[in-house]
N, C-alpha and C positions, 0 to 999 in steps of 0.2 A: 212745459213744467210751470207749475201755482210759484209763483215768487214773492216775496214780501219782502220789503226795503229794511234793513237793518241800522242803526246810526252806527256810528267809530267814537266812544268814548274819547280817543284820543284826539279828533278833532278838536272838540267841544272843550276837554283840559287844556289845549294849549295854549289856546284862546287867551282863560285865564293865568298862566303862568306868565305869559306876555306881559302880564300885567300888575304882576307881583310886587314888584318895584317902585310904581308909580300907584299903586292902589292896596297897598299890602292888609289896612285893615280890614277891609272888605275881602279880598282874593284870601287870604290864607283861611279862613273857616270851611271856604268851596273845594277850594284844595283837599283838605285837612276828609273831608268824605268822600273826594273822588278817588284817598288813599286807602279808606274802608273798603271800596270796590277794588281795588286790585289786590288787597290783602286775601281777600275771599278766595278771587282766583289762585293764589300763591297756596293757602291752604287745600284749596280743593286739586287743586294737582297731587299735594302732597297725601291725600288720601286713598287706602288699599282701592278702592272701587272708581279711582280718578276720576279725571274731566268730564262731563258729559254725562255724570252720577243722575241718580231721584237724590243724593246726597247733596253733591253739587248744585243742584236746582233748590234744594231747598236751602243751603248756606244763601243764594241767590237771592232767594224769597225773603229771606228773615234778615240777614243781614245787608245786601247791597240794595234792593229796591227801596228799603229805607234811607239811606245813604243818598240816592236819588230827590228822593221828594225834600228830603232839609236841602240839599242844592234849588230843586223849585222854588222851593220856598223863598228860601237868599233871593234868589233870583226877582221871586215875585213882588218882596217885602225891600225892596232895595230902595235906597234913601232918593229923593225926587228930585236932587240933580243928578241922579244917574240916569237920568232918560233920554232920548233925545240923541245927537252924536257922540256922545261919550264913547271911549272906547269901552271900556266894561260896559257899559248901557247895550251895546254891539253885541259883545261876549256874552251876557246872560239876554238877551234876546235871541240871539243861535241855539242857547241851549232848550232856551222854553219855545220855540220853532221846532225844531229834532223831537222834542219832548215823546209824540209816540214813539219816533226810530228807535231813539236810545235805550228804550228800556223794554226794546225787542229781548234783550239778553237775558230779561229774570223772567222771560217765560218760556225759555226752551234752552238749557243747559249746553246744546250742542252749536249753542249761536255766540261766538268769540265776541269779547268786549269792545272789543276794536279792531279795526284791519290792519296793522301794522305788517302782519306777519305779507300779509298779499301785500302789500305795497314793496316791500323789501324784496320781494321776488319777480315786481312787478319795474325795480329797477335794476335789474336784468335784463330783461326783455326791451326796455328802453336804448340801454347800453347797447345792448345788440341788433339793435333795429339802426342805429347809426354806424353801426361799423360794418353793416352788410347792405349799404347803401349799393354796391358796385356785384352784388351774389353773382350777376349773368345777367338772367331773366325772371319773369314774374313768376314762373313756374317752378323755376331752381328754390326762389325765396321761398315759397311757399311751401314745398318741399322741405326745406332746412329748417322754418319753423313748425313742420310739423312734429320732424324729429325731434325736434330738440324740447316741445312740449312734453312729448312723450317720457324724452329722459328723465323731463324735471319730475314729473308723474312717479318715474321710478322710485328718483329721489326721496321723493314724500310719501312715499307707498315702503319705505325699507327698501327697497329692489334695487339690487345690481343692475347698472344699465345696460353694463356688456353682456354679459348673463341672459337678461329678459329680450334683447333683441338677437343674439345668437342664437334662441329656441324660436322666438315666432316669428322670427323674416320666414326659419322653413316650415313652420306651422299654418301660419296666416292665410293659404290657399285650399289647405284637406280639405276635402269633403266631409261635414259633417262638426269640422270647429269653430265654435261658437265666437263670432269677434267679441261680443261682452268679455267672456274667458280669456282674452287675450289683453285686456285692459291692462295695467301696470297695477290696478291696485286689489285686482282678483288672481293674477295669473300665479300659478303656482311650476316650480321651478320643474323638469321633468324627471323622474326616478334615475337615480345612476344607475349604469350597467353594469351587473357582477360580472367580471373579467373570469375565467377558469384558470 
């Protein structure tokens, strides 16, 4: 698959929130737009035609890529002992670095602002990567992560975990069924039986 590197807005903000404190005339204007970008997303959720809209994309376009470029700007136009090792000098130097990643979002609606949400699911799998230090063997582990990918899949697809592995553990060998079809986020649950 074609890949393209995305930034995480929320990197790039916390930088500055770090910084709040010790630089607050400068840090709260960068702030103050990186909270027009999240606003957009709060309203484009709350739209009939949701996330990932031509509605969405254009809330995108018009209101947060702007929001973006006054941050460059701050960024760009910053007072000249902010260069050098300063820590904000650091923080908006991160962000005009990332500057293509970040603003992968206001060109494709279906590209999340940030990875928050993977990271929080991603401290899971940490967790559990340390407490199955002793699974057996490499093959057991490998095994129990594969399940348990699956589950999360369910999870995030609507799907019953019990449910979707109860039909295709005895699906998974037919003749003639498709593994795509058996994915968690394609599978469809199989028709009850009218009882007489």
């Amino acid at each position: 698959y074609d890949r393209e590197r995305a930034g995480c807005l929320v990197h790039a903000r916390r930088k500055f929130v770090e910084l709040l404190e010790s630089d607050e005339d400068l840090v709260t204007p960068i702030l103050a737009e990186f909270s027009v970008i999240y606003k957009v997303e709060v309203e484009a959720a709350a739209l009939s035609e949701g996330l990932g809209s031509v509605k969405h994309f254009e809330l995108r376009r018009f209101k947060s890529l702007p929001a973006l470029e006054n941050i460059k700007k701050l960024c760009e136009n910053r007072p000249t002992e902010m260069f050098g090792d300063h820590p904000l000098s650091k923080a908006m130097n991160y962000f005009l670095n990332q500057w293509p990643h970040l603003i992968k979002f206001t060109e494709n609606a279906r590209i999340p602002v940030d990875n928050n949400y993977c990271e929080r699911t991603l401290r899971i799998i940490a967790l559990l990567r340390k407490n199955s230090l002793f699974v057996g063997n490499p093959e057991s582990g490998q095994r129990t992560m594969v399940i348990l990918s699956l589950a999360q899949s369910c999870v995030l697809s609507g799907v019953n975990p019990t449910n979707y592995f109860a039909d295709v553990l005895l699906r998974v060998k037919d003749p003639g069924v498709k593994l795509e079809d058996l994915l968690p986020s394609n599978w469809k649950p199989p028709p009850k039986e009218i009882s007489n």
